[in-house]
N, C-alpha and C positions, 0 to 999 in steps of 0.2 A: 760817704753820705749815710746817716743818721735812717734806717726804717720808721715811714713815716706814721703817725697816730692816726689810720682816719676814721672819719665819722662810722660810728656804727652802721647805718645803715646803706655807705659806698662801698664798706667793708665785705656787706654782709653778699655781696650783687657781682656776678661777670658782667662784664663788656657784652651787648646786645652783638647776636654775630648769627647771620642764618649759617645752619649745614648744608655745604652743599657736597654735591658729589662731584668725586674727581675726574668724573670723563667732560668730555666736551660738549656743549650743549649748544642747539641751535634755533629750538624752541623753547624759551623760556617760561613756565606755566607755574612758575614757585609762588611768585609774587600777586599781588589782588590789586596796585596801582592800574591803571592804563593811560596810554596814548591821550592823545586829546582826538575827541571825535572828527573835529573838523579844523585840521592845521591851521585852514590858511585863516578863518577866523579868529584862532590864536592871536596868529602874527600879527594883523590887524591891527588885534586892542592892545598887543604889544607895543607897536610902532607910534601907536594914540599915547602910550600913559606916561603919566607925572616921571619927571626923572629932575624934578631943583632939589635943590643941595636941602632943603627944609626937611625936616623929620616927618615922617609918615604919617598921614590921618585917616584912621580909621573909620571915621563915623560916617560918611557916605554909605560904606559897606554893610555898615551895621545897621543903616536905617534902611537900607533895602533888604535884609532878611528878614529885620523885623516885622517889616510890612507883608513880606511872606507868611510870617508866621501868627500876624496877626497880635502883636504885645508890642509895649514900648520898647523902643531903643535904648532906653538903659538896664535893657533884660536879655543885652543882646552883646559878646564879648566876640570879637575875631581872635584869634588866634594863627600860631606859627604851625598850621596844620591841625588836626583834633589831636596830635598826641601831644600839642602844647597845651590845650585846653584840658586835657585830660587829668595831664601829671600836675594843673593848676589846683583841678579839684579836688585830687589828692592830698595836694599840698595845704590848700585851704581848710577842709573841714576835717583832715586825721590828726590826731596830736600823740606823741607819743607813749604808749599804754592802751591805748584804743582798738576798734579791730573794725573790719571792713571784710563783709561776704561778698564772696565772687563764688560764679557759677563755675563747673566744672566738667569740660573744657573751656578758657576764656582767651583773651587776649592778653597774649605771653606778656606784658609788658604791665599789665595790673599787678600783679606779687612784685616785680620790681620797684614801684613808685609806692606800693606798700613799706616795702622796708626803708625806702628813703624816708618814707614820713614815721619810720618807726613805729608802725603802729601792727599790730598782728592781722593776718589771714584766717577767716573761718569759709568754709567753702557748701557748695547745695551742688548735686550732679545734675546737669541738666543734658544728656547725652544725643535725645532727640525731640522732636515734637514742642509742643507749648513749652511755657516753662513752669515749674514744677512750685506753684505759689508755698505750700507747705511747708515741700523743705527750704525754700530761702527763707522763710520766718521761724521756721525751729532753728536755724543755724545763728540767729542772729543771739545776742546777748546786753546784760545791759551795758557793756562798753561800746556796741556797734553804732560809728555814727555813719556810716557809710555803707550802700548798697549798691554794688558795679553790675550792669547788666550790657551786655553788647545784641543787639540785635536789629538785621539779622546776626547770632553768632560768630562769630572768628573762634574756630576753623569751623562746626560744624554747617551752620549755614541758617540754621534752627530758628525762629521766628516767634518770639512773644508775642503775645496779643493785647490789646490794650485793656483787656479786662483783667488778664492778670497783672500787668501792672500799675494798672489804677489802684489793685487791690492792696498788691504791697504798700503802694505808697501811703494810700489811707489806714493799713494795719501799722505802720509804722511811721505817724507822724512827725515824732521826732530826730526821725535819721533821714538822713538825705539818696534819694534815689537816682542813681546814675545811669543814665538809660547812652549808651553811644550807639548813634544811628549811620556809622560810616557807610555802610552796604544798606540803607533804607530804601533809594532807588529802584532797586533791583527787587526786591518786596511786591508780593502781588497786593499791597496795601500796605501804607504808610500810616499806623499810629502814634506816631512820635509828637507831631504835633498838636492834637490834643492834649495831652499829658502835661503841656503847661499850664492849665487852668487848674493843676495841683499844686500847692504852697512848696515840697517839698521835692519836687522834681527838676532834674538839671537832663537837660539832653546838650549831645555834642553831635554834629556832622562837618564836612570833611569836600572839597573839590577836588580831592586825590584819583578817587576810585570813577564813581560814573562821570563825572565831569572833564575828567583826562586831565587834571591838572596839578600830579604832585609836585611837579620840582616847584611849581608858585610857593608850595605851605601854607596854604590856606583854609581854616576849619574855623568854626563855631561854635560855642557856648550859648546856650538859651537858657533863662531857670528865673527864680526870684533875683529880687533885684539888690537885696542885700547881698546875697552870696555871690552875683557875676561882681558887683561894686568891689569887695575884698576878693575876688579872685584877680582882678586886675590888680590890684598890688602884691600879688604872690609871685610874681615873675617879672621877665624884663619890660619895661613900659615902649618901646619900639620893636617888636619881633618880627615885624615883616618890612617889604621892602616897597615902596611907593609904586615899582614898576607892576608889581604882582599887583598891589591892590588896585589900581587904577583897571590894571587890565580885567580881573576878576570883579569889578564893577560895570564895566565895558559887556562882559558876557552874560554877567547874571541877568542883567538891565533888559539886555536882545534879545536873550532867549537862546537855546539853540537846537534846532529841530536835529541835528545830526545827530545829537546828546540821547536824544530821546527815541531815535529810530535805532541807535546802538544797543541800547537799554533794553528793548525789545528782540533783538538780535540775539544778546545775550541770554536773554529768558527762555528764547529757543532752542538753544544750542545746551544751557543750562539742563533742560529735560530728555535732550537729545543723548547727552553725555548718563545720566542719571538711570536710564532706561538701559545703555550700554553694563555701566556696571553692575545694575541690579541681575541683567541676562549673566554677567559673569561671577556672580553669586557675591559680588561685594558687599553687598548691602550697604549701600549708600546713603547718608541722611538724608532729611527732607528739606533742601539746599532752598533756600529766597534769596543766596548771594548771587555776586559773579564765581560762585566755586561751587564743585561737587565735594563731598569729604567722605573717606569710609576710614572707618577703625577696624582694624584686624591684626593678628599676632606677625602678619605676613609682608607689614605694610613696609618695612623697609626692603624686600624682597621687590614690592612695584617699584618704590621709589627708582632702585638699582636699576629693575630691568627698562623702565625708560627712559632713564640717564643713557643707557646703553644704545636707545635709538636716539638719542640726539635731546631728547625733551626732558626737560627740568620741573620736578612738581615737587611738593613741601612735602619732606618727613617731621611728625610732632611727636617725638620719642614718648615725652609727657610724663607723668608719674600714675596714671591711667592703664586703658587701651591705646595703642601704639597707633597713628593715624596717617591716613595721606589726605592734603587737600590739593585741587587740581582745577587752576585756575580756568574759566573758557576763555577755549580760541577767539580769536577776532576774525577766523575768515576762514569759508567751506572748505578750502585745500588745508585750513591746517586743523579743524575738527576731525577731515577724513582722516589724518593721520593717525590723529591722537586715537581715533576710534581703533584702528590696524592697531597701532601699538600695543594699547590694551587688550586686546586678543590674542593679541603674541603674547605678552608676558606673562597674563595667568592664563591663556591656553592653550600652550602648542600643539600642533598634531604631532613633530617628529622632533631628532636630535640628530644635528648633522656634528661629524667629528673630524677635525685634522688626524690626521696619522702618525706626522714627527713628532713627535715627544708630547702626545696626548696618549695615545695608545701602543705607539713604540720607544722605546730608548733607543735612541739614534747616538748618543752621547758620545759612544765611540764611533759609529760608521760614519757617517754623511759630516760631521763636522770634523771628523779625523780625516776624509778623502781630501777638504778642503785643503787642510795643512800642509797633509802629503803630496799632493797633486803641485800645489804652490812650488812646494820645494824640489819638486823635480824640474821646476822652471827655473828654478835660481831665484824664488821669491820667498825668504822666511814668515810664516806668520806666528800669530800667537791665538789660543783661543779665545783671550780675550779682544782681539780684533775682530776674527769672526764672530762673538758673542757681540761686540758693538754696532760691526756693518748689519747685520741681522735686527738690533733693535731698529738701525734705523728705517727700515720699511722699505719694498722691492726689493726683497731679497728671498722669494721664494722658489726659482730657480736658482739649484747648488750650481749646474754648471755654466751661467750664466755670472753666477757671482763668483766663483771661482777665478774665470776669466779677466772678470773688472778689477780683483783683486790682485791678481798675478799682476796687469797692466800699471796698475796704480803701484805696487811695489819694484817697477822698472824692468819688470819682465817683459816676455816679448810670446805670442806666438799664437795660432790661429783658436775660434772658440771651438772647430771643430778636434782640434790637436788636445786642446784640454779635454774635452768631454771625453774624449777617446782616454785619456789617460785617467781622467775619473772614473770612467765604468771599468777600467783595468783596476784599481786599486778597492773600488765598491764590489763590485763582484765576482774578483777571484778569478782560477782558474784551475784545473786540475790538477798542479802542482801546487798552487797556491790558494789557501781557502780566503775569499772578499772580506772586506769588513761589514759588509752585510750581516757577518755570520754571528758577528758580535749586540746583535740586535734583538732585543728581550720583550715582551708584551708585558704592559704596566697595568697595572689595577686586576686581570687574570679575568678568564674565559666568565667566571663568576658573576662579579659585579657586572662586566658589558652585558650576562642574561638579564640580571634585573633590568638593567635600562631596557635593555629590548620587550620586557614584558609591559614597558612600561609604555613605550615610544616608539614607534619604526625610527631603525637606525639606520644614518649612509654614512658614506664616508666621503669627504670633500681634500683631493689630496693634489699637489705639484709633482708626485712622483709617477714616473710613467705605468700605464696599467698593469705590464705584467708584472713589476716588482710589487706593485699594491695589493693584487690580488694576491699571487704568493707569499708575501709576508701572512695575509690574512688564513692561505689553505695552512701554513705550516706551525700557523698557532694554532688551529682548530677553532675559527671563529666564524669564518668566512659567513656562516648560515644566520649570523645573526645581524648582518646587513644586509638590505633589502637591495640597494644601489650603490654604487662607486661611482666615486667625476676623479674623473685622472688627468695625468699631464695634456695626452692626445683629444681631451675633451671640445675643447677652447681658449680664450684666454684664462693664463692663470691668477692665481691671486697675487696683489690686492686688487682685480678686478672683480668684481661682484657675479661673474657671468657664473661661475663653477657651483658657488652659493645655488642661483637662483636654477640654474641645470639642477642641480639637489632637489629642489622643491619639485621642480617639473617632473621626473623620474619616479617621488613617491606620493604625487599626486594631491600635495598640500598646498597651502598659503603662508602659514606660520610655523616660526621653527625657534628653535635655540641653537646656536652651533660656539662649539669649546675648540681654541687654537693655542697655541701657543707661540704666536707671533706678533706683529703688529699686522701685518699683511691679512693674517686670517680675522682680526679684527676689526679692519677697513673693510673687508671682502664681505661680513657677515654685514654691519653695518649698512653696508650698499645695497645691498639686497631685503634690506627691512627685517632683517634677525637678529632677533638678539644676541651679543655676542658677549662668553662668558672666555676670560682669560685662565690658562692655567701652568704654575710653574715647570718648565721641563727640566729631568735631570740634571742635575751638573750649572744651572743657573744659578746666581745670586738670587734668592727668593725677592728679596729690597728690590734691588734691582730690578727683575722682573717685575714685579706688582704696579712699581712706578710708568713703568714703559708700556705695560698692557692699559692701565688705568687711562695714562696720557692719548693712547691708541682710540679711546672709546670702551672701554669692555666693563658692563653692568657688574661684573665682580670676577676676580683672579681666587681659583683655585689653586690648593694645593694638589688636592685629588680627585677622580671623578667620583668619588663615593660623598663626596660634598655634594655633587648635583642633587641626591636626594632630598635634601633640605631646602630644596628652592624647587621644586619640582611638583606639582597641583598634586 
């Protein structure tokens, strides 16, 4: 097949795809959609609406915003969500050679429907606060027939006022002003509606965000009445589905008190969150959405590290200042979270550290006694076995998995018979020196000072204490840990207890701790720590990265002199 000619401007565009991060996530906080406030009301005017074979009619819908907003009905377009209204008006008033000012930071998807309309980007920084009337009229030229404004903001959260943009509108009569109101709700005042008593202004809003109802796709166009007229011919003439419109007339009609005590909820939570960051020196914008957003060189660093507890928030790489926006919780147990989280990640008190191939090479011992140990039972292994039962997770006792493993490979004999012949082969004997001996300190007495001047250090280990502590006295490190958790602690990992004994011992809440396993990543995890992955000797790096990443872990080192680059 022939490579195909396409349109310059499908040419010019990736495939819209959020980034996400590769650990596991169980609070979702990327997104700015929500829930519907009140389900069973949903279901309701679900079970009520239109479902005949007849094509979809709008104009019920249309004539009850309208009446909201106080203009006729034919100044009033639904749409297949506001990103259908959006990329209409795009499509309607750009022509190709044209140009269209967008604020900077905006809503990723305006340069996109730019270049479909072929038309150029001139851009005004709008970073916080008002917006900045000036520079969006110095930006304009005389090709601009289009003026995009989102407010509140997408990401930053940033709130126009209607005197600035009445202002725009009337300095610039001839271009059309695009005001999207998706996140208007949430606004400690709603100017939007006003702004239609201006010839040149189009606003767009949305039942996605406060209303709870993206998967219907239901949004709005308001503006003059020539341009909603030709905006309906700009796309497809049935975009929504009778059952959504039915029902989204069903709720507008009733009203919904749950809608509106949410809304508030959120406002709460929104300043609750704002106050957090600004104490942890984010400097947070001055948010009117359902989101906080800070820009900082650092901000893929949060992203990571609360991927790493479970919670998912936007990275906007952006061609800017690099941002995080951070959707609010819907409920006190999981703002308390987000709060702990965010104090762990940019502020730990301590750094708790695994011992096996974080700060030891074990490469030869403890994975060699495995082998060895096997094969005096009549069990062959390969290191890549042990390398796989290892990623798989509970396998932080050697001679426990020693044992599983001899058994699984058709051996036979007690777990105390193995250990006994493990500690024979790990720790030698006067005629014969252990494989212990073959055990090197990684990263050097060096780097572990700077962390320690940096962080009280412990160490969180499955090895039993006296071997923990002597590998420590024979490196000459020992003094630069405050605490040890060893085997005879409690349970081991991937229980979280060893972790959180960690914390208890050096008198904190929050921590970072670097493993090189799944187990110490689970264990960290469990305990509300950030958990940083790091390659150990003798690993497939690929390999490991995918296995720690898959485990949960905010990021896979190579070495702990990386930590300094994520470290406040």
């Amino acid at each position: 097949m022939t490579a195909l000619d396409l349109a310059p401007g499908v040419a010019a565009i990736t495939a819209y795809r959020v980034p996400r991060h590769p650990a596991p996530v169980d609070l979702d906080l990327s997104g700015t959609e929500l829930p519907p406030a009140d389900p069973a009301a949903v279901a309701a005017a679900l079970a009520g609406a239109a479902t005949e074979w007849r094509y979809p009619d709008t104009s019920g819908l249309e004539a009850l915003m309208a009446t909201r907003w106080g203009v006729a009905p034919e100044r009033v377009m639904a749409a297949a969500g506001s990103d259908d209204a959006l990329e209409r008006t795009f499509r309607t008033v750009l022509t190709p050679g044209s140009s269209v000012v967008l604020t900077v930071p905006t809503f990723e998807m305006f340069p996109r429907y730019a270049a479909l309309a072929g038309a150029a980007v001139r851009t005004a920084p709008w970073p916080d606060g008002d917006l900045d009337v000036a520079a969006v009229l110095d930006a304009t030229t005389e090709d601009t027939r289009l003026i995009a404004v989102v407010s509140p903001n997408n990401p930053t959260g940033a709130v126009a006022s209607l005197e600035a943009l009445r202002t725009i509108a009337r300095e610039r009569p001839d271009q059309v002003l695009l005001v999207d109101g998706a996140y208007a709700e949430f606004a400690n005042e709603d100017p939007l509606a006003p702004l239609l008593a201006e010839p040149n202004v189009l606003i767009t809003r949305t039942l996605s965000k406060a209303w709870g109802m993206p998967g219907f796709r239901i949004g709005f166009a308001a503006g003059p009445r020539e341009l909603v007229t030709a905006m309906r011919r700009a796309g497809t003439p049935y975009p929504m589905s009778s059952p959504a419109i039915a029902a989204a007339e069903r709720l507008l009609a009733a009203g919904n008190p749950a809608t509106t005590d949410r809304v508030q909820a959120i406002r709460a939570t929104r300043v609750r969150l704002q106050a957090v960051a600004t104490d942890l020196g984010l400097a947070p914008t001055t948010s009117e959405a359902n989101f906080i957003c800070t820009a900082s060189p650092r901000a893929e660093w949060l992203r990571d590290g609360l991927a790493g507890l479970g919670i998912g928030v936007r990275w906007l790489p952006g061609n800017d200042t690099p941002r995080v926006r951070i959707s609010c919780p819907l409920t006190p147990a999981e703002t308390d979270r987000l709060d702990a989280a965010l104090r762990a990640v940019v502020a730990p008190e301590a750094l708790l550290l695994d011992m096996d191939g974080v700060i030891a090479d074990v490469s030869r011992s403890y994975r060699a006694a495995i082998i060895a140990t096997a094969a005096e039972f009549g069990v062959t292994l390969t290191p890549e076995q042990v390398r796989a039962r290892k990623a798989a997770g509970g396998a932080n006792d050697d001679w426990a998995l020693t044992h599983e493993m001899i058994l699984a490979g058709g051996g036979s004999g007690s777990l105390d018979a193995v250990t006994t012949a493990f500690e024979r082969r790990y720790q030698g004997s006067t005629d014969a020196p252990g494989l212990r001996h073959t055990e090197t300190l990684l990263g050097g007495r060096a780097l572990l000072a700077r962390l320690a001047a940096r962080l009280p250090l412990a160490i969180v280990t499955g090895r039993p204490r006296e071997d923990a502590e002597r590998f420590l006295a024979e490196q000459g490190i020992a003094d630069l840990f405050t605490a040890v958790v060893a085997r005879e602690d409690g349970p081991i990992k991937p229980d979280p207890f060893p972790v959180a004994e960690a914390l208890r011992r050096l008198g904190v809440r929050r921590a970072w701790m670097v493993g090189d396993t799944p187990d110490d990543i689970r264990a960290a995890r469990g305990a509300a720590v950030v958990p940083l992955g790091v390659v150990a000797p003798g690993e497939d790096p690929d390999a490991a990265r995918d296995t720690l990443f898959a485990s949960g872990a905010a990021r896979v080192l190579t070495d702990l002199e990386e930590l300094f680059a994520c470290l406040p």
